[in-house]
Biopython code that builds the backbone (N, CA, C, O; Angstrom):
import numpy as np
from Bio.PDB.StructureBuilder import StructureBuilder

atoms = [
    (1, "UNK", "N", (4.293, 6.101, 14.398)),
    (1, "UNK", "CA", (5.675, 5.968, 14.014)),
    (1, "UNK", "C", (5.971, 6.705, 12.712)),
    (1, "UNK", "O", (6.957, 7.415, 12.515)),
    (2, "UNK", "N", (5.135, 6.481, 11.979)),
    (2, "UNK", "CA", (5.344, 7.275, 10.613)),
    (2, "UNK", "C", (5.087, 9.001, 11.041)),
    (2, "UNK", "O", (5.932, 9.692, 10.473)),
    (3, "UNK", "N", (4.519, 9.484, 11.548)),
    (3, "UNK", "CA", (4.012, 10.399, 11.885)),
    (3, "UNK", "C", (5.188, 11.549, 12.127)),
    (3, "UNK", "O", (5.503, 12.624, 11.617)),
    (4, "UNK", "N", (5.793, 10.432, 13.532)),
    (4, "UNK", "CA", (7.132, 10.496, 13.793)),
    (4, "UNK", "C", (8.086, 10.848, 13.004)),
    (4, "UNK", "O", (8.490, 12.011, 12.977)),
    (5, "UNK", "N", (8.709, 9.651, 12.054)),
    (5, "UNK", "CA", (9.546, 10.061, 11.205)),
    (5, "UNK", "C", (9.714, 11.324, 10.346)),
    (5, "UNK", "O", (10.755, 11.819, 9.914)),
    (6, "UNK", "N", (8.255, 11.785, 10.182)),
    (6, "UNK", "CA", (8.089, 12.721, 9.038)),
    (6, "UNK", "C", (8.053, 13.990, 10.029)),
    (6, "UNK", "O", (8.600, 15.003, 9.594)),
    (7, "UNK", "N", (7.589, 14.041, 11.055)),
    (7, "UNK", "CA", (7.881, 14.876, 11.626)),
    (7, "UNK", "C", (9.736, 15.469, 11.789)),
    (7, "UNK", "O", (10.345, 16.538, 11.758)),
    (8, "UNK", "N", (9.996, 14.232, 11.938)),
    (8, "UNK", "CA", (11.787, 14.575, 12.052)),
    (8, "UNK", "C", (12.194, 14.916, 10.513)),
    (8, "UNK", "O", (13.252, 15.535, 10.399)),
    (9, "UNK", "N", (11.425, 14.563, 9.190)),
    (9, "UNK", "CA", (12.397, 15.148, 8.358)),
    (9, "UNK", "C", (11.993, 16.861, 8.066)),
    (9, "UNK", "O", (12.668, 17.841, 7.751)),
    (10, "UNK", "N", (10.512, 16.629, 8.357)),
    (10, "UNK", "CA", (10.265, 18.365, 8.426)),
    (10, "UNK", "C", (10.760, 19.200, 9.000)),
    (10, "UNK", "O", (10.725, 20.352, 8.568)),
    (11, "UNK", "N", (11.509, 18.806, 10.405)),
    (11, "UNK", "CA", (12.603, 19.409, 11.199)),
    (11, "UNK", "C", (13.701, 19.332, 10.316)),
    (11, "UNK", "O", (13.760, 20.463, 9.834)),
    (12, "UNK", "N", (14.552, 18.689, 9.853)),
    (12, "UNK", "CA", (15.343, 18.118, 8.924)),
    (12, "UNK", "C", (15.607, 19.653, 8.095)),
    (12, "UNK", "O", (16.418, 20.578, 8.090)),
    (13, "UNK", "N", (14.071, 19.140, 7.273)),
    (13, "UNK", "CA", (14.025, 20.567, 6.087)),
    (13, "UNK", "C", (14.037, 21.896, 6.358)),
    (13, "UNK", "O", (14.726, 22.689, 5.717)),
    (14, "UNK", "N", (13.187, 22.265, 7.437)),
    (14, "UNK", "CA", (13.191, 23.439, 7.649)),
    (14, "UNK", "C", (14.957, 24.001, 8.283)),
    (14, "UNK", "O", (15.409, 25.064, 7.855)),
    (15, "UNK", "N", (15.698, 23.230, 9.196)),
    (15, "UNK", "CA", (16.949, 23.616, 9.415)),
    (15, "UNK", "C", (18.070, 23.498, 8.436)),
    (15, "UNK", "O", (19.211, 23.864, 8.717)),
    (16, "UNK", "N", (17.770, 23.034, 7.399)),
    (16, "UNK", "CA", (18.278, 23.252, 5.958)),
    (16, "UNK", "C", (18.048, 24.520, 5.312)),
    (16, "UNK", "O", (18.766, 24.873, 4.376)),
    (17, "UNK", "N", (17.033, 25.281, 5.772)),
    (17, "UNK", "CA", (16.613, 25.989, 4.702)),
    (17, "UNK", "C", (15.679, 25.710, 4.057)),
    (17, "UNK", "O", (14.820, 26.576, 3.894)),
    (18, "UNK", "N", (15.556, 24.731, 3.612)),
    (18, "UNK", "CA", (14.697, 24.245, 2.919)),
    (18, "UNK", "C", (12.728, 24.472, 3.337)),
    (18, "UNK", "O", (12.626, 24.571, 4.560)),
    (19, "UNK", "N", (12.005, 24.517, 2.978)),
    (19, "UNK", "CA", (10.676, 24.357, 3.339)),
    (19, "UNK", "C", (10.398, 22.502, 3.400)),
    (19, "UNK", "O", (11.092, 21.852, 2.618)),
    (20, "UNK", "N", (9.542, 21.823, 4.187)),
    (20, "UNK", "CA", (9.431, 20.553, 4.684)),
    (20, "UNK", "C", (9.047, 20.157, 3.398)),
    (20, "UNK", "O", (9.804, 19.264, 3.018)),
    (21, "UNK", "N", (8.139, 20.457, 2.508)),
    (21, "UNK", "CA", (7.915, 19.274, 1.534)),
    (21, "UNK", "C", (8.943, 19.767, 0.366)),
    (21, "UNK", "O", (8.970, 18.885, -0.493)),
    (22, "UNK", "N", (9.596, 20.596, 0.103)),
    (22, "UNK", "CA", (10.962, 20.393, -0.942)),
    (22, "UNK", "C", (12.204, 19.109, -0.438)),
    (22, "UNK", "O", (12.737, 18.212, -1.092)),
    (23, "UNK", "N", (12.364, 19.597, 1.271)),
    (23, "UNK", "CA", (13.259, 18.401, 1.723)),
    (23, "UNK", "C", (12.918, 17.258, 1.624)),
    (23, "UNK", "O", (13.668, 16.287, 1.725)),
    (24, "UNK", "N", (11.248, 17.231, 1.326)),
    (24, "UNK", "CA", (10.395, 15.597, 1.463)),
    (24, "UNK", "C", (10.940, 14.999, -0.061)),
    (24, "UNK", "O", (11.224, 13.826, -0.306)),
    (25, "UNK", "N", (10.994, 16.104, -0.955)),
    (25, "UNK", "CA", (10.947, 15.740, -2.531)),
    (25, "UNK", "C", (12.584, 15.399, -2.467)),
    (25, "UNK", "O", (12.861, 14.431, -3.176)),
    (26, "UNK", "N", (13.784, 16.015, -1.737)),
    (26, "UNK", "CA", (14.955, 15.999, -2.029)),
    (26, "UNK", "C", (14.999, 14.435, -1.657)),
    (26, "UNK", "O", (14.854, 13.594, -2.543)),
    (27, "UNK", "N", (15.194, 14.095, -0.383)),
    (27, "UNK", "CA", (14.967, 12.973, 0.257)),
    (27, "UNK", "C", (14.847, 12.364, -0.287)),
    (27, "UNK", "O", (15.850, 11.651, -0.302)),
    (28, "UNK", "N", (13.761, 11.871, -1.264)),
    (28, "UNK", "CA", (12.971, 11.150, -2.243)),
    (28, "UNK", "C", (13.225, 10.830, -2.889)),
    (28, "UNK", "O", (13.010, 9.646, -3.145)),
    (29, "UNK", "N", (14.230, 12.043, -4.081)),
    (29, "UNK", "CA", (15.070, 11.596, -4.709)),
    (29, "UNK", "C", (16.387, 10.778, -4.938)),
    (29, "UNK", "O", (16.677, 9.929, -5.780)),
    (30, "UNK", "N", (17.059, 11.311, -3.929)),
    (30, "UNK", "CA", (18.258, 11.277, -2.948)),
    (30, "UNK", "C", (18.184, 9.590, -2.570)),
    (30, "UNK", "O", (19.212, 8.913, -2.588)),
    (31, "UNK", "N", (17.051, 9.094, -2.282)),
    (31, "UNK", "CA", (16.822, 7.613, -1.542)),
    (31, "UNK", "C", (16.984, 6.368, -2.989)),
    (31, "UNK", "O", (17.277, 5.174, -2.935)),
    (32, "UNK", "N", (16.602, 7.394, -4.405)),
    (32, "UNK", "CA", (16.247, 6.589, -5.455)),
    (32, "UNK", "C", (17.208, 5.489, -5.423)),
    (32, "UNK", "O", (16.930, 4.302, -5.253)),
    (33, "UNK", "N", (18.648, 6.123, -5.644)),
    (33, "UNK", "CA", (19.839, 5.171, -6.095)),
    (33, "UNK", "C", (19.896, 4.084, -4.849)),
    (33, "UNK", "O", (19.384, 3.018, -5.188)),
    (34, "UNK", "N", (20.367, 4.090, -3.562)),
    (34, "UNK", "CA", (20.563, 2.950, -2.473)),
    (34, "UNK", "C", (19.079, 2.372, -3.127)),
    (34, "UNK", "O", (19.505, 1.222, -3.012)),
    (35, "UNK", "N", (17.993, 2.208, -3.591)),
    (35, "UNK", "CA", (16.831, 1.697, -3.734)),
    (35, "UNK", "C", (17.404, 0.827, -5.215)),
    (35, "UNK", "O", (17.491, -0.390, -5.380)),
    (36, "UNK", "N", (17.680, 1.755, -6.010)),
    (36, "UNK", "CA", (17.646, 0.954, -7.508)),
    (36, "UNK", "C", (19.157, 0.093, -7.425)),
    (36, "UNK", "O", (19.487, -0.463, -8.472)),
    (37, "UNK", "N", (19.919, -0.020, -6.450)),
    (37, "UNK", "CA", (20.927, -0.862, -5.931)),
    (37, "UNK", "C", (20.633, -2.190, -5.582)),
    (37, "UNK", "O", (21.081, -3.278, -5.943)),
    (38, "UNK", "N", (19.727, -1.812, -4.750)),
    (38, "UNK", "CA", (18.544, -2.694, -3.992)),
    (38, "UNK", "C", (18.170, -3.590, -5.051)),
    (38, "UNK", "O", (18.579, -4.743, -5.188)),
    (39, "UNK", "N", (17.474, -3.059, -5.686)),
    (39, "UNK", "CA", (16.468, -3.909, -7.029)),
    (39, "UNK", "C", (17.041, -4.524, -7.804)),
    (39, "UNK", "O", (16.611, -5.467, -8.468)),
    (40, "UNK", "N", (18.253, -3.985, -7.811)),
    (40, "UNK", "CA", (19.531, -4.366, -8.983)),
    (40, "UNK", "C", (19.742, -5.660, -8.185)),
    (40, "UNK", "O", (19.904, -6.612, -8.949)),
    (41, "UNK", "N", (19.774, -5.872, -7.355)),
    (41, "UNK", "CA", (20.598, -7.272, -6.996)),
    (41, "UNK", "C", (19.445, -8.471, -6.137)),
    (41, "UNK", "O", (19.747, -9.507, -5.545)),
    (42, "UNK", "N", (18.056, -7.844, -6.358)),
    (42, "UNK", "CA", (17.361, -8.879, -5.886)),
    (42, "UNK", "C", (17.025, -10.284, -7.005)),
    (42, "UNK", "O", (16.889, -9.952, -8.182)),
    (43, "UNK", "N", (16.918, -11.484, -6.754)),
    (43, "UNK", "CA", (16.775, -12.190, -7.313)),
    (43, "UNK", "C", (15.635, -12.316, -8.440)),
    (43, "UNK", "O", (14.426, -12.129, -8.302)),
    (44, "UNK", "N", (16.371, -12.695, -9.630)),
    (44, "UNK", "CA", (15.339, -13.137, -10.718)),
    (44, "UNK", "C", (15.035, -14.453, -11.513)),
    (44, "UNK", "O", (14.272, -14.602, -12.468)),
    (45, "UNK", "N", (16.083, -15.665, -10.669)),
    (45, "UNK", "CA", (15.555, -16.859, -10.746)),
    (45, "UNK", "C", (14.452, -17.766, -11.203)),
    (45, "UNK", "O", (14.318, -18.773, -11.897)),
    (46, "UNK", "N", (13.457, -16.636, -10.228)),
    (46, "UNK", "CA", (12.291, -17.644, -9.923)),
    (46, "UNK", "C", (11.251, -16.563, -10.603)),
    (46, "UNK", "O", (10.113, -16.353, -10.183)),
    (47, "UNK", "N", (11.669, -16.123, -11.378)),
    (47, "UNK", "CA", (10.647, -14.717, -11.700)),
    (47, "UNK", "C", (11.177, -13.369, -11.406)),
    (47, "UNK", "O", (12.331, -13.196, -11.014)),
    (48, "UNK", "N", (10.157, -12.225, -11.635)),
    (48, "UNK", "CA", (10.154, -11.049, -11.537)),
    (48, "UNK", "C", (9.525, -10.367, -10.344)),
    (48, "UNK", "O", (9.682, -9.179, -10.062)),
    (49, "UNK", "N", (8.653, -11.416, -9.541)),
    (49, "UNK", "CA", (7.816, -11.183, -8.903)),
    (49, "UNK", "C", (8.327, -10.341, -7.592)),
    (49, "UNK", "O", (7.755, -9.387, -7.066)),
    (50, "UNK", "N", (9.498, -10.926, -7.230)),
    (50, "UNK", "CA", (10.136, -10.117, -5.643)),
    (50, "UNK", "C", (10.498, -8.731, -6.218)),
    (50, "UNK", "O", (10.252, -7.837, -5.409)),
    (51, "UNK", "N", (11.083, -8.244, -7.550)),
    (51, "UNK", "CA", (11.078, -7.371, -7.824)),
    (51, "UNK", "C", (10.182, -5.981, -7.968)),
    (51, "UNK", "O", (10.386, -4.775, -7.831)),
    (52, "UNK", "N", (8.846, -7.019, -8.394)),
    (52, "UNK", "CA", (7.933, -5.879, -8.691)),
    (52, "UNK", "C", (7.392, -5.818, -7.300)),
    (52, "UNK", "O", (7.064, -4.686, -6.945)),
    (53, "UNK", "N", (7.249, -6.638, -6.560)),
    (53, "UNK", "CA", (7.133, -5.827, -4.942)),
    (53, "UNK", "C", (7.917, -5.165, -4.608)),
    (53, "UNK", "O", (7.522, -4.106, -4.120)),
    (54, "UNK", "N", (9.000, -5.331, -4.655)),
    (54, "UNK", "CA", (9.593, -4.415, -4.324)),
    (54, "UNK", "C", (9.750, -2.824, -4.882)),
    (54, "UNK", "O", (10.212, -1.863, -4.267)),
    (55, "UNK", "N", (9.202, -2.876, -6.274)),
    (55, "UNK", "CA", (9.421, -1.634, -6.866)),
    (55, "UNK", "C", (7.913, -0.648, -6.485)),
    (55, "UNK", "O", (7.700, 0.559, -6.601)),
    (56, "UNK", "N", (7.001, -1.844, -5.970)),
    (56, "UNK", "CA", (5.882, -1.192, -6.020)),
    (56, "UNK", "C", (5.614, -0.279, -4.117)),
    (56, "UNK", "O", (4.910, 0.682, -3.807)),
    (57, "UNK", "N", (6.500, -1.119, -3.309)),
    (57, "UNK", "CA", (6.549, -0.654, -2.025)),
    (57, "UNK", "C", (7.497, 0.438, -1.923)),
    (57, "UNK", "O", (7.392, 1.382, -1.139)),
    (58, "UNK", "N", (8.335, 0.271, -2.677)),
    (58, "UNK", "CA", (9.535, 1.484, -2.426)),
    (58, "UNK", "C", (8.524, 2.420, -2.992)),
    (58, "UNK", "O", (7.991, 3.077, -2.097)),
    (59, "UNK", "N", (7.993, 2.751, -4.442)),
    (59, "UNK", "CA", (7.247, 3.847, -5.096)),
    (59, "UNK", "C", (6.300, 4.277, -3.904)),
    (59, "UNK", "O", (6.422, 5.426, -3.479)),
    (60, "UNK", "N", (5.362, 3.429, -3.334)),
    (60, "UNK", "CA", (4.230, 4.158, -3.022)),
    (60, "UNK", "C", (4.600, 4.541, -1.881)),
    (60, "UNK", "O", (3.941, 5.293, -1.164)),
    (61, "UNK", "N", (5.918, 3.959, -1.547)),
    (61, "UNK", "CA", (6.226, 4.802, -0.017)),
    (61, "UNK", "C", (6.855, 6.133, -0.088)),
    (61, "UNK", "O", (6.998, 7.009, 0.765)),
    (62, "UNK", "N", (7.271, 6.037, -1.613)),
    (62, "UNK", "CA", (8.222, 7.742, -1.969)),
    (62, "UNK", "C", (6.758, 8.496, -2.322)),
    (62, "UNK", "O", (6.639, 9.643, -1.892)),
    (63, "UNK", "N", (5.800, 8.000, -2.970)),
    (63, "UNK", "CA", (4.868, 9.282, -3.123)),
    (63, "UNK", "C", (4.067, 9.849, -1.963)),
    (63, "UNK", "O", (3.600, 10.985, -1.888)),
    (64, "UNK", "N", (3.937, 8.292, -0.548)),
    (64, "UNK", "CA", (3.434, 8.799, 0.096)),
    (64, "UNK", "C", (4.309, 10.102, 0.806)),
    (64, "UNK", "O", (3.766, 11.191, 0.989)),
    (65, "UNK", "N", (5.720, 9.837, 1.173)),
    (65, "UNK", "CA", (6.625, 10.645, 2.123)),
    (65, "UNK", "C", (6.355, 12.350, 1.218)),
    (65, "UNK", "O", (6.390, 13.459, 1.751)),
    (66, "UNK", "N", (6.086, 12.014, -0.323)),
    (66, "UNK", "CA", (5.987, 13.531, -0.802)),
    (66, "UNK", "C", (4.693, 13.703, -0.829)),
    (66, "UNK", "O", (4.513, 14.681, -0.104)),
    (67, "UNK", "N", (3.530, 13.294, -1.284)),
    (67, "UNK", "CA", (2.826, 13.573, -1.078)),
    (67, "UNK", "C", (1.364, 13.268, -0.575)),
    (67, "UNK", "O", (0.273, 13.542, -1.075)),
    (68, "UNK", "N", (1.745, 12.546, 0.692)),
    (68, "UNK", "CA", (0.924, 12.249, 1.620)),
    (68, "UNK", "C", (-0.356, 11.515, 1.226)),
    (68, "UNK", "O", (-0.076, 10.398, 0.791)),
    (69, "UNK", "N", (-1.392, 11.714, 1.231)),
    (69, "UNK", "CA", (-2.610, 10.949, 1.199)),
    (69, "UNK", "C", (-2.976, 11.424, -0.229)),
    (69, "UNK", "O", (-3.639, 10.584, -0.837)),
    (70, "UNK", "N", (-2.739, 12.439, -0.843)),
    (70, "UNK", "CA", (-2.979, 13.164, -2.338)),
    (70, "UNK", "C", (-2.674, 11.822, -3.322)),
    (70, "UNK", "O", (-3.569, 11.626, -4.145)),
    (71, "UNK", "N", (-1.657, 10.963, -3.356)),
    (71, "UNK", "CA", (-1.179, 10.273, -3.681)),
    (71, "UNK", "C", (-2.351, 9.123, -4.650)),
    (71, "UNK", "O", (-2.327, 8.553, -5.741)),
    (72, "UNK", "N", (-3.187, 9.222, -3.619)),
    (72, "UNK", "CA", (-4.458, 8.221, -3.905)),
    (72, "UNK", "C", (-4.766, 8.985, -5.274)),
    (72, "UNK", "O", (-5.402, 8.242, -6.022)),
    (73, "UNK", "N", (-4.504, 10.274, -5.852)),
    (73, "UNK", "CA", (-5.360, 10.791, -7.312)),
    (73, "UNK", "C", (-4.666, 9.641, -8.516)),
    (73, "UNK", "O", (-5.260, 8.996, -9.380)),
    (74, "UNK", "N", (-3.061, 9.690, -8.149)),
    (74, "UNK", "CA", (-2.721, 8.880, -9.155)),
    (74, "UNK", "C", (-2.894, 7.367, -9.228)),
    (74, "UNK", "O", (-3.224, 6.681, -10.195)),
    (75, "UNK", "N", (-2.508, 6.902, -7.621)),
    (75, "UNK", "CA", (-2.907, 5.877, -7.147)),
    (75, "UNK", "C", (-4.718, 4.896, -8.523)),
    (75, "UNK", "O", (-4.765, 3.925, -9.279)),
    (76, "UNK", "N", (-5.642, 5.863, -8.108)),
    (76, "UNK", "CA", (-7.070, 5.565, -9.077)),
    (76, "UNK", "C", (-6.768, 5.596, -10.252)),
    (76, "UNK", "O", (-6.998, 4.664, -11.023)),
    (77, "UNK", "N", (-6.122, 6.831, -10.620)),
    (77, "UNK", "CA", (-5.895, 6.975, -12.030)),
    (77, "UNK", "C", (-5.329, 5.981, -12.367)),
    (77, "UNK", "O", (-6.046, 5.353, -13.147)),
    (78, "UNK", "N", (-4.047, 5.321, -12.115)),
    (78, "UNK", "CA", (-3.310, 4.233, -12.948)),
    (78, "UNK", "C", (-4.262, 2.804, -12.796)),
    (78, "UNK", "O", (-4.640, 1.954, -13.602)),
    (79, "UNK", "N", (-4.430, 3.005, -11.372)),
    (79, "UNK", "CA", (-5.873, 1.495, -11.696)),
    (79, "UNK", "C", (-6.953, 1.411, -12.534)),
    (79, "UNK", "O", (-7.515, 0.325, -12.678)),
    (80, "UNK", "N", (-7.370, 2.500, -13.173)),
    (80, "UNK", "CA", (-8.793, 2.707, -13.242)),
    (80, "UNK", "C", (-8.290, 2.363, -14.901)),
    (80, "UNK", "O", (-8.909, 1.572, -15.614)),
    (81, "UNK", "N", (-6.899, 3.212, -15.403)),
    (81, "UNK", "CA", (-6.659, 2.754, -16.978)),
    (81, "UNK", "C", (-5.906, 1.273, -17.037)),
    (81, "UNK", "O", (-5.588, 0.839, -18.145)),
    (82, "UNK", "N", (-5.640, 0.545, -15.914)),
    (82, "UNK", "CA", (-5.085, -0.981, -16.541)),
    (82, "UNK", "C", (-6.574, -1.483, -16.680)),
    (82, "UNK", "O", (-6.994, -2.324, -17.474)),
    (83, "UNK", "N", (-7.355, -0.694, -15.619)),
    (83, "UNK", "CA", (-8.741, -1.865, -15.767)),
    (83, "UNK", "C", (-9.108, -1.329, -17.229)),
    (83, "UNK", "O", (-9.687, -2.131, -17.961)),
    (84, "UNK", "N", (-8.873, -0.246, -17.651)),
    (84, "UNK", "CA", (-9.640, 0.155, -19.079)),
    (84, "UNK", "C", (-9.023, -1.187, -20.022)),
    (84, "UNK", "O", (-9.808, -1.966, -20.563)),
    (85, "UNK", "N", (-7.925, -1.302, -20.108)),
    (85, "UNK", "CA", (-6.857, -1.857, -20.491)),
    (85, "UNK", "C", (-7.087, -3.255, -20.602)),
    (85, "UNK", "O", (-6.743, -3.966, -21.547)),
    (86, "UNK", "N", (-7.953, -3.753, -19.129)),
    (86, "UNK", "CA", (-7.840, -5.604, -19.439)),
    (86, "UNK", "C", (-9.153, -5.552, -19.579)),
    (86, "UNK", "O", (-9.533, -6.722, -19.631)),
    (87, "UNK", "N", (-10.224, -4.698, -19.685)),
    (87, "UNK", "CA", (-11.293, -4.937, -20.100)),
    (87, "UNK", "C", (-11.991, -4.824, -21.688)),
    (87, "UNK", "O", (-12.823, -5.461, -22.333)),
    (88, "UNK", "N", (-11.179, -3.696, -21.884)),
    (88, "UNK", "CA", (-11.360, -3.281, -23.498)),
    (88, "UNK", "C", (-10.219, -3.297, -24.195)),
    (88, "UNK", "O", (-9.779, -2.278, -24.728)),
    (89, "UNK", "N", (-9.509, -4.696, -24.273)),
    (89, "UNK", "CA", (-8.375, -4.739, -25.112)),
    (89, "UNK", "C", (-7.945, -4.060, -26.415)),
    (89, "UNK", "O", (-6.768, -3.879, -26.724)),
    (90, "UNK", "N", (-9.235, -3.621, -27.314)),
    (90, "UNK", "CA", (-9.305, -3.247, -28.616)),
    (90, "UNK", "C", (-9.197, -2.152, -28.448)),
    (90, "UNK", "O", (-8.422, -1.532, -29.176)),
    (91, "UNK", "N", (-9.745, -1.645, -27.683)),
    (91, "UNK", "CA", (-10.002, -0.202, -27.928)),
    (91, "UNK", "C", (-9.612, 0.975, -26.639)),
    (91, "UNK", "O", (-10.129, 2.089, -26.556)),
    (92, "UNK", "N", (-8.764, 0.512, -25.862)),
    (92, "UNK", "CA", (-8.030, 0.672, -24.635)),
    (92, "UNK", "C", (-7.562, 2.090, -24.960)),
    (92, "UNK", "O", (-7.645, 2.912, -24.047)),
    (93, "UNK", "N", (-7.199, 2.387, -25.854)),
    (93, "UNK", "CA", (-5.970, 3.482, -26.239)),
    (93, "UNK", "C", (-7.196, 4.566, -25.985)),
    (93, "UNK", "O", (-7.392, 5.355, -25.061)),
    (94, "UNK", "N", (-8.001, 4.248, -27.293)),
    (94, "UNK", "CA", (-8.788, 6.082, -26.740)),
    (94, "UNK", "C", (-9.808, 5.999, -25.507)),
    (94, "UNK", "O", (-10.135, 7.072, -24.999)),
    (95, "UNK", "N", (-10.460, 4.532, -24.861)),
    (95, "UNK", "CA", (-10.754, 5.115, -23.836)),
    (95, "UNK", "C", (-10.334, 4.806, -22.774)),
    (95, "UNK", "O", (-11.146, 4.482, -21.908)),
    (96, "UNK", "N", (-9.032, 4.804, -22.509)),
    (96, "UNK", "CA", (-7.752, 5.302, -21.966)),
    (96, "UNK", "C", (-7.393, 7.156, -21.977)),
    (96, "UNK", "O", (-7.183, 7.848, -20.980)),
    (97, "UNK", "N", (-7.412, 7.528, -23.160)),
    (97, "UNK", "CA", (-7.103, 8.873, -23.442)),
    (97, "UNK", "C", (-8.427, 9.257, -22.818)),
    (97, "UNK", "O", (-8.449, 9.676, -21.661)),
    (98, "UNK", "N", (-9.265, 9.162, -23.362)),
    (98, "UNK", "CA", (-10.655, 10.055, -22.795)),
    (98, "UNK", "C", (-10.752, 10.075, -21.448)),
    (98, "UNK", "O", (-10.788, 11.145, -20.840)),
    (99, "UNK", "N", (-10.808, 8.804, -20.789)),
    (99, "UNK", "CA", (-10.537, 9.017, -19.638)),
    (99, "UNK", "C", (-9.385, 9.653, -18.448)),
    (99, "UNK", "O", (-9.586, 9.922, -17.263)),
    (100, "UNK", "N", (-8.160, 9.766, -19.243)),
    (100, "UNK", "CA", (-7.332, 10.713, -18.182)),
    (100, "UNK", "C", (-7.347, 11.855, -18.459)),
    (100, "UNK", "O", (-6.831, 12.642, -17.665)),
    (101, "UNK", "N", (-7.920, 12.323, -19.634)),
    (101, "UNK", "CA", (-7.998, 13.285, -20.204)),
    (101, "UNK", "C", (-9.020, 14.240, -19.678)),
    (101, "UNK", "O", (-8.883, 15.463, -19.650)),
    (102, "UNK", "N", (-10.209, 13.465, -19.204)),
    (102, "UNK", "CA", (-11.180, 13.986, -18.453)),
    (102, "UNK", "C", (-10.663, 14.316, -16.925)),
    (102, "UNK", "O", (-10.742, 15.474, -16.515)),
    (103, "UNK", "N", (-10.142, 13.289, -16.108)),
    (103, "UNK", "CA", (-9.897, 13.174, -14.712)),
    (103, "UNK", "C", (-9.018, 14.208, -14.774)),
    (103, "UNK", "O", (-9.228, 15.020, -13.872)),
    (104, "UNK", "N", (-7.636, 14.643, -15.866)),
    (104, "UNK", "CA", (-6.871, 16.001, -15.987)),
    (104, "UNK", "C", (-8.036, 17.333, -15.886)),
    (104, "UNK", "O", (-8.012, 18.206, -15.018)),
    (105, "UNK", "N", (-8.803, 17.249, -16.749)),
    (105, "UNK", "CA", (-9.370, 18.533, -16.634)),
    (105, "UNK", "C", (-10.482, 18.647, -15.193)),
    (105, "UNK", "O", (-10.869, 19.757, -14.828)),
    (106, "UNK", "N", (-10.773, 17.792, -14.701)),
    (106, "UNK", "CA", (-11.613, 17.745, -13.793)),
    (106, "UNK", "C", (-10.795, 18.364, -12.578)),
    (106, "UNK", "O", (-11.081, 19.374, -11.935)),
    (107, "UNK", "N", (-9.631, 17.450, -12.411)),
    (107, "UNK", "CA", (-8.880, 18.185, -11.230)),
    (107, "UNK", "C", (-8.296, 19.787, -11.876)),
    (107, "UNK", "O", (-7.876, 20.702, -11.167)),
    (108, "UNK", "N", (-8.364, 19.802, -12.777)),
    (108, "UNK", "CA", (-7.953, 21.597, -12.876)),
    (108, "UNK", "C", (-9.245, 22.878, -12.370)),
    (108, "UNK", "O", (-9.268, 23.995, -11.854)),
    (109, "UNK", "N", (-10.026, 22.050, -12.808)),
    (109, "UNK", "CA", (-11.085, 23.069, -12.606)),
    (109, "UNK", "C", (-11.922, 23.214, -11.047)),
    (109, "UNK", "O", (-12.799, 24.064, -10.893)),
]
sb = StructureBuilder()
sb.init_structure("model")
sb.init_model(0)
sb.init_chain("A")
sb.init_seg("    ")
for serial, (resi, resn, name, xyz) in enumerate(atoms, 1):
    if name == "N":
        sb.init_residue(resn, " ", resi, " ")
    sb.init_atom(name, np.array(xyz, "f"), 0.0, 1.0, " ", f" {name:<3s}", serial, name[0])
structure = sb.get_structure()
């Protein structure tokens, strides 16, 4: 089904003009506002909690639609520095820095 869909917006893009993953990125963007509408009016009563699901399913479904399974680089990266984060409270910041700092140059090279 997903397969599907994305197949239809790559049709989408290319009869735009467009090349399929610029229309994937337009889309993407384009979807933000009806989304942050969305978020805007879900309940905060009882917490924050329906929110941050929700912010976290809408995101990973916009990076997947742009960029597919790649997604997983940032995906690690942001896990890998909260864990820096709740493990080394003191000293989080530089090895935080060292570490994306490394995973940056690693994927360049």
């Amino acid at each position: 089904m997903i397969g599907q869909l994305l197949a239809a917006i790559d049709a989408a893009g290319v009869a735009t003009g467009l090349g399929a993953q610029q229309f994937r990125f337009v889309v993407s963007l384009l979807s933000c506002y009806p989304f942050g509408m969305i978020h805007r009016m879900l309940p905060t009563s009882k917490g924050n909690e329906v929110k941050h699901l929700f912010a976290v399913v809408i995101g990973m479904s916009q990076a997947y639609l742009c960029f597919e399974f790649d997604m997983w680089h940032f995906v690690v990266s942001t896990l890998v520095t909260y864990l820096i984060m709740a493990v080394f409270p003191k000293r989080c910041g530089w090895i935080a820095f060292v570490y994306n700092m490394a995973h940056l140059t690693w994927g360049c090279v």
